[in-house]
BAROKE-405499 format. One record per atom (N, C-alpha, C): y, x, z; residue in one letter. Coordinates in steps of 0.05 Angstrom, whole numbers, padded with zeros to 5 digits, always signed. Layout:
YXZA
...
! end
This chain:
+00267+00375+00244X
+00259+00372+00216X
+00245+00346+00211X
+00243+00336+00188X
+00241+00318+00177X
+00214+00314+00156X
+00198+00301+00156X
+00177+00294+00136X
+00175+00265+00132X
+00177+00278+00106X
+00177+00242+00082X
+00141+00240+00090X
+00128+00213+00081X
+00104+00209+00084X
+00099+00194+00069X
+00072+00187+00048X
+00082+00168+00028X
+00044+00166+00023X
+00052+00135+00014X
+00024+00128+00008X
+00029+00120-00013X
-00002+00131-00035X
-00003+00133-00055X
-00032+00108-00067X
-00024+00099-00092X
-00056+00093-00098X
-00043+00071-00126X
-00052+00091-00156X
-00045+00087-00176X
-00007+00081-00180X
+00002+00106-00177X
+00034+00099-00171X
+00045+00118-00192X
+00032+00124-00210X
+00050+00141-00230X
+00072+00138-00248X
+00077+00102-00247X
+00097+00102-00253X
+00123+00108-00241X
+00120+00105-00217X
+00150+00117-00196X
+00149+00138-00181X
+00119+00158-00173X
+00116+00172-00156X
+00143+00194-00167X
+00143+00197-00187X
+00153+00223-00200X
+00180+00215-00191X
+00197+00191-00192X
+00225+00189-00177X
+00223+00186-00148X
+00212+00183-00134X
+00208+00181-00111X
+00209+00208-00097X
+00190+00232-00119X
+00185+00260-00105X
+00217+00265-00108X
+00235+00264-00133X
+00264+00272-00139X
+00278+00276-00119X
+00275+00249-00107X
+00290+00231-00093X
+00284+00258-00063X
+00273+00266-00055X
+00263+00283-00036X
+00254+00312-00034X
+00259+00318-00056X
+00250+00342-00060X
+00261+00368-00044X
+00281+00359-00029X
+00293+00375-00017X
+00287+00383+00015X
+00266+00363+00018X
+00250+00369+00045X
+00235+00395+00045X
+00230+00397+00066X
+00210+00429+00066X
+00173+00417+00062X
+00180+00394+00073X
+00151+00382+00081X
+00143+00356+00069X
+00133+00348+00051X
+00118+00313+00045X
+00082+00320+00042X
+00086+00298+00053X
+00057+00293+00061X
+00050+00260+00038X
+00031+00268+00024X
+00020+00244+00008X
-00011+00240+00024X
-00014+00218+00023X
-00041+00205+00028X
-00050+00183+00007X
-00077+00186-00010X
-00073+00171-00030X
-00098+00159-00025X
-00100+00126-00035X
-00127+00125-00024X
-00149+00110-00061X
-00145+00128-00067X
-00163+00129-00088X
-00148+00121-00119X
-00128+00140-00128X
-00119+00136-00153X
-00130+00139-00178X
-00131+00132-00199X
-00148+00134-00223X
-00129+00143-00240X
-00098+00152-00239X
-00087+00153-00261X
-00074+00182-00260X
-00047+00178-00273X
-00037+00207-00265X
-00027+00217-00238X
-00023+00202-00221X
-00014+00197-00195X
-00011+00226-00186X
-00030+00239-00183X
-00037+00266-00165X
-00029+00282-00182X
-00035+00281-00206X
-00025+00300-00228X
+00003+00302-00224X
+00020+00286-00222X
+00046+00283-00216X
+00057+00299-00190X
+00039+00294-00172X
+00045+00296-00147X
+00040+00330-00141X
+00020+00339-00159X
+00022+00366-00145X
+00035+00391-00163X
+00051+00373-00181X
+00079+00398-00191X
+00097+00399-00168X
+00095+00392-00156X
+00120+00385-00135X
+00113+00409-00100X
+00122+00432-00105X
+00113+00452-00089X
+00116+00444-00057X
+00131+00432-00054X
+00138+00426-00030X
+00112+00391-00013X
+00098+00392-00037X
+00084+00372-00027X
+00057+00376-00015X
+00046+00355+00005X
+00014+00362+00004X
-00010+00340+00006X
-00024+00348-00018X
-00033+00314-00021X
-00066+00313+00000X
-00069+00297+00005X
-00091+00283+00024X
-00105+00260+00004X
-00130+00250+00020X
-00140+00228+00006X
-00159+00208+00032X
-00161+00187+00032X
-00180+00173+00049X
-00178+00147+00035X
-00202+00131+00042X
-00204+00095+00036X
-00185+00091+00053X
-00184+00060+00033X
-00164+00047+00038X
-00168+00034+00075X
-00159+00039+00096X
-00161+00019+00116X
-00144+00004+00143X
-00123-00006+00116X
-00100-00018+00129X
-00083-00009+00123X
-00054-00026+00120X
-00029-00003+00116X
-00022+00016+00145X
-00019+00000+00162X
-00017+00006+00188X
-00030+00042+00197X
-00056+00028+00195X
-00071+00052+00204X
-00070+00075+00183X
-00065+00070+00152X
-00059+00099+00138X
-00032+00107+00143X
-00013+00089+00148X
+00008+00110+00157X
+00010+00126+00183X
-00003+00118+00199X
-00007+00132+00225X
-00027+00160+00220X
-00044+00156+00206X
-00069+00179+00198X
-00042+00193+00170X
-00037+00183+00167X
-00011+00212+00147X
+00003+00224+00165X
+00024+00205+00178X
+00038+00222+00206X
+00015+00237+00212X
+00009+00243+00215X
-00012+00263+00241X
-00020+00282+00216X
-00010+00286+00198X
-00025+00300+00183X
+00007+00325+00194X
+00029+00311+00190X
+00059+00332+00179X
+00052+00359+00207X
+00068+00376+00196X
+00075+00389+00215X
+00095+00382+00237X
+00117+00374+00232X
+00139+00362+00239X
+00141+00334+00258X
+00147+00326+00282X
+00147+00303+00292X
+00162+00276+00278X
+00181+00289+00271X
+00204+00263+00251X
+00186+00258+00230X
+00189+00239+00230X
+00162+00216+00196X
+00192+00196+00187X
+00187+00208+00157X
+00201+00183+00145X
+00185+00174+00132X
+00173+00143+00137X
+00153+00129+00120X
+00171+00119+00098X
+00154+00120+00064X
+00166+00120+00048X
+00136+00105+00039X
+00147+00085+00020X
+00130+00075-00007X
+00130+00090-00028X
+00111+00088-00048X
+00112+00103-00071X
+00132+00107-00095X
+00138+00077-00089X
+00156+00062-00110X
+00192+00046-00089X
+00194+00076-00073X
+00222+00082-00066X
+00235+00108-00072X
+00266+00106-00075X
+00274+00124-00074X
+00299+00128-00058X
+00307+00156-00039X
+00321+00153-00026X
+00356+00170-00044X
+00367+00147-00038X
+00394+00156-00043X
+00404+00182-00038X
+00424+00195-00051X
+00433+00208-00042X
+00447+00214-00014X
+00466+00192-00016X
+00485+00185+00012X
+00470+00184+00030X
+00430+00172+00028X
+00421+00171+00057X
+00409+00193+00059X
+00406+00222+00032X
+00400+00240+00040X
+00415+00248+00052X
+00443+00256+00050X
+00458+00269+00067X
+00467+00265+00089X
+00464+00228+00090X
+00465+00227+00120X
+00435+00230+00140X
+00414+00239+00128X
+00394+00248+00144X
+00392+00275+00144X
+00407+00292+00132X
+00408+00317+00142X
+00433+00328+00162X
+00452+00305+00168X
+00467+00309+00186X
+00457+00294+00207X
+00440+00282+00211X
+00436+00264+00227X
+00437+00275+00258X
+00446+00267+00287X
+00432+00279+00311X
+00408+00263+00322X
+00385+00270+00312X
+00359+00252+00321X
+00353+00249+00356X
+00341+00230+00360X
+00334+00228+00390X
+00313+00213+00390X
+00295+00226+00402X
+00271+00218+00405X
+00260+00187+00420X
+00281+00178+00432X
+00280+00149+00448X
+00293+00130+00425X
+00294+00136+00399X
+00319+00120+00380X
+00296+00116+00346X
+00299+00094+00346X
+00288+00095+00313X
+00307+00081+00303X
+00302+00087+00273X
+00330+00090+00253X
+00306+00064+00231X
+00328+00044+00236X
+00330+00032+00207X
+00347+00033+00181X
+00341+00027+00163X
+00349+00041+00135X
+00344+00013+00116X
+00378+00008+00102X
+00377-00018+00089X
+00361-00014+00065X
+00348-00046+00055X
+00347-00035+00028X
+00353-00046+00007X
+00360-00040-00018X
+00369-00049-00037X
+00335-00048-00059X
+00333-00077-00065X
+00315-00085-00085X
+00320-00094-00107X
+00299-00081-00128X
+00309-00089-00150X
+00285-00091-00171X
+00295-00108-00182X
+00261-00112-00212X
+00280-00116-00237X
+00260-00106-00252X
+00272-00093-00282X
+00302-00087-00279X
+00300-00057-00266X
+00319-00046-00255X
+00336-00067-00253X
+00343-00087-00245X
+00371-00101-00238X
+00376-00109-00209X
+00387-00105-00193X
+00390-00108-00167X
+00391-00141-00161X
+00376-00146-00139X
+00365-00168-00138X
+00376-00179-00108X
+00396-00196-00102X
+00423-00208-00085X
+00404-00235-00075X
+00389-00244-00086X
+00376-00266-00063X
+00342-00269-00069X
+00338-00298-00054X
+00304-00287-00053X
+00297-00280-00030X
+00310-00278-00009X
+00301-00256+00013X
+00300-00229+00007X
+00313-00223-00016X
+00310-00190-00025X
+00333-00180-00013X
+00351-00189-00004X
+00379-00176-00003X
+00383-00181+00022X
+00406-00157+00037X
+00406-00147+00064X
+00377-00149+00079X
+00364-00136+00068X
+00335-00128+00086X
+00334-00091+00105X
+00328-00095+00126X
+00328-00066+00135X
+00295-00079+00147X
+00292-00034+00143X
+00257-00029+00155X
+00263-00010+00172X
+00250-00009+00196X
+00248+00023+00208X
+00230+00037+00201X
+00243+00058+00195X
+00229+00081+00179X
+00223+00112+00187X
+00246+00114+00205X
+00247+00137+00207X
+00243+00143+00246X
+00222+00154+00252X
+00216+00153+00279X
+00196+00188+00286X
+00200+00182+00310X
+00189+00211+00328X
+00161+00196+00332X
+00135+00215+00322X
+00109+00204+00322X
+00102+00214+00346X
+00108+00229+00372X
+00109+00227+00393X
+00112+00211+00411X
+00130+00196+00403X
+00143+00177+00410X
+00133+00140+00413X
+00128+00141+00379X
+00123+00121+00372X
+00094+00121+00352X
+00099+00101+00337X
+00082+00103+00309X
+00079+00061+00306X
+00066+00069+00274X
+00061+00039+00259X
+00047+00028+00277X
+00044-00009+00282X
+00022-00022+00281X
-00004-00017+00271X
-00025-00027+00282X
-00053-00029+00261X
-00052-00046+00240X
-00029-00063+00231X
-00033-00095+00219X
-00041-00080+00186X
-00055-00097+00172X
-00072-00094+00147X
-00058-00084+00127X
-00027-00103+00129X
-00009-00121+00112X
+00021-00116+00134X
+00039-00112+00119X
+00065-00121+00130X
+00067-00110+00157X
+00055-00075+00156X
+00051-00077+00179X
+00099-00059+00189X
+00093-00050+00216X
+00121-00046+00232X
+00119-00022+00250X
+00144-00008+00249X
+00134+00015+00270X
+00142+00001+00294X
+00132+00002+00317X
+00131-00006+00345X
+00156+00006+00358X
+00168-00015+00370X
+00196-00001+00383X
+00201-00009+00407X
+00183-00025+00420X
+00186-00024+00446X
+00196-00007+00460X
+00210-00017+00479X
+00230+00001+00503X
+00245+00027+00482X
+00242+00024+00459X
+00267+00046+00442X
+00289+00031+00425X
+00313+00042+00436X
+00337+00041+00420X
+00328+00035+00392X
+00347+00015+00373X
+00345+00015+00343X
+00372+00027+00328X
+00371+00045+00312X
+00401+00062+00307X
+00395+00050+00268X
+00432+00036+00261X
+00428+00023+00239X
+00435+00040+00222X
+00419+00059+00203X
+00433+00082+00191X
+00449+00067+00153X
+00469+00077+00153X
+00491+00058+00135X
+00481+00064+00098X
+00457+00083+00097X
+00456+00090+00064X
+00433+00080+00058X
+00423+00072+00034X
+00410+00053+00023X
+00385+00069+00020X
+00356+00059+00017X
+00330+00066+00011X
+00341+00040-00025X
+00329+00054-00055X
+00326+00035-00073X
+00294+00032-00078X
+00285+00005-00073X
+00262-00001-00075X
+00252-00015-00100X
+00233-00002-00111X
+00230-00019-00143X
+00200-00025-00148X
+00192-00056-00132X
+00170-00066-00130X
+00161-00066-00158X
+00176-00086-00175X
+00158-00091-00190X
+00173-00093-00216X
+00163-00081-00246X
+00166-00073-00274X
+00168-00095-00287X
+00138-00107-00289X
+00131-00129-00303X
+00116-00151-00287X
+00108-00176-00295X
+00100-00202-00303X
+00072-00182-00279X
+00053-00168-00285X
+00029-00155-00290X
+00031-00139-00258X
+00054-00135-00246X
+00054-00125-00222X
+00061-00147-00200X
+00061-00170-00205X
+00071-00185-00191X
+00045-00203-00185X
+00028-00208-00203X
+00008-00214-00202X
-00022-00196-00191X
-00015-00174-00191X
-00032-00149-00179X
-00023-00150-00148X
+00000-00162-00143X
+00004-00149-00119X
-00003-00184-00100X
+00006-00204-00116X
-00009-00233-00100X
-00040-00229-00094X
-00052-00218-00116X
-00080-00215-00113X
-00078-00196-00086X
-00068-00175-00089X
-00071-00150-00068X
-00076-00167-00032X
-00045-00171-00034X
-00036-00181-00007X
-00047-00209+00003X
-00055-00225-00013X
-00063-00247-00002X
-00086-00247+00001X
-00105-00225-00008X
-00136-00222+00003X
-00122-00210+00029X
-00104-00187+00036X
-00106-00174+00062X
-00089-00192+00086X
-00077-00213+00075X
-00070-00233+00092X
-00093-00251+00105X
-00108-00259+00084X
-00132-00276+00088X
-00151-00256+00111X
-00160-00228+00101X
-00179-00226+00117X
-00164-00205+00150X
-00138-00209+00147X
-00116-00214+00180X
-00117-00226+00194X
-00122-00253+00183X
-00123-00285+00192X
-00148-00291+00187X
-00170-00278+00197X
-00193-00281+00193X
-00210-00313+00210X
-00186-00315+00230X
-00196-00332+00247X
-00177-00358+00251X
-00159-00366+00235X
-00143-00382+00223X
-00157-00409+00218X
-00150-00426+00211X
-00155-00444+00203X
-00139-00462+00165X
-00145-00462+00151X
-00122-00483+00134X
-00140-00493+00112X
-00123-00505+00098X
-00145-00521+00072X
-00118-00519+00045X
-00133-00533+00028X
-00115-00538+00006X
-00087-00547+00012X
-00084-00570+00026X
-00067-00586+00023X
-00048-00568+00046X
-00054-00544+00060X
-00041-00534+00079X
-00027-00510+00059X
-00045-00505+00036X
-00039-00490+00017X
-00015-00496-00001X
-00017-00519-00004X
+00001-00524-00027X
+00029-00528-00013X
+00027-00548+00008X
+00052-00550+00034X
+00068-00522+00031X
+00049-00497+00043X
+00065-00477+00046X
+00076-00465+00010X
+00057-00465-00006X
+00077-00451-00040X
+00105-00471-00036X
+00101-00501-00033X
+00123-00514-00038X
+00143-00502-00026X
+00134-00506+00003X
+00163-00496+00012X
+00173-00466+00012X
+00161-00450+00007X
+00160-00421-00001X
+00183-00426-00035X
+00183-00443-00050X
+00190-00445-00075X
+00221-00456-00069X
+00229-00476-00050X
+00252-00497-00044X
+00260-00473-00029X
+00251-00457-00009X
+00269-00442+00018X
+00275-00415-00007X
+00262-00400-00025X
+00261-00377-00046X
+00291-00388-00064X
+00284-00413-00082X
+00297-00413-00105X
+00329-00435-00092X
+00323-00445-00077X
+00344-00464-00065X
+00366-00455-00045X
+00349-00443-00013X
+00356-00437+00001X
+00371-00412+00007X
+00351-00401-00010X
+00365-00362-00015X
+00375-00355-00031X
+00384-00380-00056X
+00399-00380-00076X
+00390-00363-00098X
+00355-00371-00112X
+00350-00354-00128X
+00362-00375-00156X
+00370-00393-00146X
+00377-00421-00171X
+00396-00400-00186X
+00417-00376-00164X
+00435-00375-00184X
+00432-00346-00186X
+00408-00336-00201X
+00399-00316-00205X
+00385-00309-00228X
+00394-00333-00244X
+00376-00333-00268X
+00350-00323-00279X
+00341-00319-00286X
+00304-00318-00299X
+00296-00304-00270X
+00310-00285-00268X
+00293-00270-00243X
+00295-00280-00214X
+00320-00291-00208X
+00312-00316-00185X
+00287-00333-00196X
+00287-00349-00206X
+00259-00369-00220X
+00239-00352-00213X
+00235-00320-00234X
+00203-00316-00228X
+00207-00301-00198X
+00221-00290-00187X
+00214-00291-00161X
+00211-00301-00142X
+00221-00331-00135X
+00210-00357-00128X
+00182-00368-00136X
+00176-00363-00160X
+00156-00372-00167X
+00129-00359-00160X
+00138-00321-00153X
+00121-00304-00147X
+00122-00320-00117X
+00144-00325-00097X
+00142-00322-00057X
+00120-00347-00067X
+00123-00368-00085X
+00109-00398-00076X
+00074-00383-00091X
+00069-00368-00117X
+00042-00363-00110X
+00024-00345-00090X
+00042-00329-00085X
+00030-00310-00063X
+00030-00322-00034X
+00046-00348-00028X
+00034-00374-00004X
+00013-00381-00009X
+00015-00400-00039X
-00010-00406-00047X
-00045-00402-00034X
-00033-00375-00046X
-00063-00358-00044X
-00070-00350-00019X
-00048-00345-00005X
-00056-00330+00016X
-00076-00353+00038X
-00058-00374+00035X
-00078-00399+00051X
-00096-00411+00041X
-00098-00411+00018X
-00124-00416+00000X
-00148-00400+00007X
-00141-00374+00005X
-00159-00359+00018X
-00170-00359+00042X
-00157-00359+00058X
-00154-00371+00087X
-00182-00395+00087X
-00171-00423+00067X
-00178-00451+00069X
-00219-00433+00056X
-00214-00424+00038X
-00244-00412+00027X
-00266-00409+00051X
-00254-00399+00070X
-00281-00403+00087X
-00284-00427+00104X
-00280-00448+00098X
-00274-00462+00114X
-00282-00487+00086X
-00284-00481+00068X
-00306-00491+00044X
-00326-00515+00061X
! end
């Protein structure tokens, strides 16, 4: 058996498709680390669910502390603001699992609902789905990975749809987010301005040029324009102690 796992923290705009998207599990496990909105309210019409709460401390380490909450050894780590297809529901309930094997799962991205083909958004796979016996996440802050040393990678063919970001207002919430938890990753780093601006540039030429957001109209641009401020900042931050 199978448990979705999902971290929560002010997600009421997508939690409610995300639970849809799964409802057919026996078991989800939410861990939320301090929502203010409807989030939970959402979350606990949903009978099959069971919500948790702790501070925030690391992505890494709250998905490992949710796993350990399921009954179930199989963890499908899930974001708040995913939803799983049909086709990959059905191919995870036929699935034959093996405990030496983690399963990556492509994904399809998309902002203001429109599916989004370059950027580095397109053909992206995550492993997701693993035996917590077995394995489990990194500790990393940010960006963290489930660990697959000495285990098989199995490419499962149906899509996870991931829907970062709505508006202008989440894109900017989430540079602020990640580039403090990059900065204090790289606690022991070194950079300055001019190492700052080096990296937005080329974050903006490799985004809008290289990965062909040129021909992606408004939303290539602002998502180029999001990869080059979220460099920005992140080494800026970085350069701040070093003031």
């Amino acid at each position: 058996m199978i448990t979705p796992v999902i971290l929560t923290k002010n997600s009421e705009k997508t939690i409610k498709n995300t639970l849809n998207s799964i409802k057919s599990f026996e078991e989800i496990i939410i861990l939320d680390t301090g929502s203010s909105d409807k989030t939970l309210q959402i979350a606990i019409n949903f009978k099959n669910t069971k919500i948790f709460k702790s501070e925030f401390k690391g992505f890494g380490l709250l998905r490992n502390e949710a796993a350990n909450k399921t009954k179930n050894d199989w963890i499908l780590a899930l974001d708040s603001d995913e939803i799983i297809t049909e086709n990959l529901l059905k191919e995870l309930q036929n699935i034959e699992l093996n405990e030496n094997i983690v399963y990556s799962i492509p994904f399809f991205n998309f902002y203001n609902k429109k599916l989004i083909k370059c950027c580095g958004w397109h053909n992206k796979r995550h492993i997701r789905l693993y035996n917590k016996k077995t394995t489990k996440f990194d500790n990393s802050l940010v960006h963290e990975g489930v660990i697959y040393k000495n285990l098989q990678i199995k490419k499962l063919k149906n899509p996870i749809h991931h829907f970062p970001f709505n508006s202008i207002s989440d894109f900017i919430k989430k540079i602020e987010k990640y580039s403090s938890l990059f900065a204090e990753e790289n606690i022991y780093k070194k950079s300055s301005i001019n190492k700052a601006i080096i990296h937005s540039l080329f974050s903006f030429f490799k985004s809008y040029f290289i990965k062909r957001g040129i021909f992606s109209g408004k939303e290539g641009l602002i998502i180029s324009i999001y990869n080059s401020n979220t460099a920005f900042y992140k080494y800026l931050k970085i350069a701040e102690r070093w003031f």
